[in-house]
N, C-alpha and C positions, 0 to 999 in steps of 0.2 A: 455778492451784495456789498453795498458799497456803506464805510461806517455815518453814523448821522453826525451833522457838525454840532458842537459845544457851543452851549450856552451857560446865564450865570441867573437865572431864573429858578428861585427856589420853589414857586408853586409848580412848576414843570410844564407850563400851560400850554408849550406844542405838543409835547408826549399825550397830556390826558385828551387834547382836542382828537390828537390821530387815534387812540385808543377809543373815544365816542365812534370816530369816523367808520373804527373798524368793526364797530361792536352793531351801527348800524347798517354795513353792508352784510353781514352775516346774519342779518336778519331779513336782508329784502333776500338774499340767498336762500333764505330757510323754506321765506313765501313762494320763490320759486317752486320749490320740491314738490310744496303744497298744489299750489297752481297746476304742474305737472299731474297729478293724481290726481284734481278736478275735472282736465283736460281730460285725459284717458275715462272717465266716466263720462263724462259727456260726447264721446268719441271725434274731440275735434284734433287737430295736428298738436302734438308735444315739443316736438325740436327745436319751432321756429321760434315758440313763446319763450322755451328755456333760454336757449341762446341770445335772445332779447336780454331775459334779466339778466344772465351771465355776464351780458356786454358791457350792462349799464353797472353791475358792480364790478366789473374792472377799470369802468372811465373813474367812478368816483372813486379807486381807491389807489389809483395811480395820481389824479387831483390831488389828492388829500398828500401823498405823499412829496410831490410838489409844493404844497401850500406850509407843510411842516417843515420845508428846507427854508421855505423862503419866510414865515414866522422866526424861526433863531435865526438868519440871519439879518430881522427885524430889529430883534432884541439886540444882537450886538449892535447894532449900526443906527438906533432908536428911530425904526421906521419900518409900521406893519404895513403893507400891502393887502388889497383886498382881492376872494379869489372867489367869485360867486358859483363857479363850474359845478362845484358837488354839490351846490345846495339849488342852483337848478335842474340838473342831471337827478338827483333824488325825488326834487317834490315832483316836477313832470311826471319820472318815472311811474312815480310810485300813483301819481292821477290815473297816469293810462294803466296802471295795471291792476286798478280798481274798477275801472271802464270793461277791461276784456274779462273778469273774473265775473262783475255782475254778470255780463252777456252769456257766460258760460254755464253757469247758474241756474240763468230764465231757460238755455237751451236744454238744461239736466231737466230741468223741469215740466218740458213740454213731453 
């Protein structure tokens, strides 16, 4: 692991961004699990879904990691760069996996 570059930023405001970032993939992770134990009650396929979320919290959190290199080196150089990846990779995400959890639901249900 490679060290992060230095900044002169006393609210710390790439650390707390990646610390949100991290705190929200470890909760679309968590949905997973859930998801997973939904699926198996409803007896549809588990792997494919998990590995879905799995994917999606490794794109955002390699993004995010990316975005915090390139944030301090914003700050030293006074130019932030915009990085929309994680925050479209999440919302979609997290649409469609509200879309297959209904479905899965209505299926426990029948």
């Amino acid at each position: 692991m490679t060290a992060l570059p230095v900044h002169d930023d006393p609210g710390l405001q790439p650390e707390r961004t990646t610390l949100a970032w991290t705190r929200t993939t470890l909760s679309l992770l968590v949905c997973g699990v859930l998801m997973m134990r939904l699926f198996a009650l409803a007896q549809l396929p588990v792997v494919p879904a998990l590995v879905a979320v799995a994917a999606m919290a490794v794109v955002v959190q390699r993004d995010q990691s990316l975005r915090h290199r390139k944030a301090v080196h914003g700050l030293i150089h006074d130019g932030m760069p915009t990085a929309p990846t994680s925050v479209l990779v999440m919302g979609l995400g997290t649409a469609l996996l509200a879309v297959v959890v209904l479905a899965a639901i209505a299926l426990t249900a029948l």
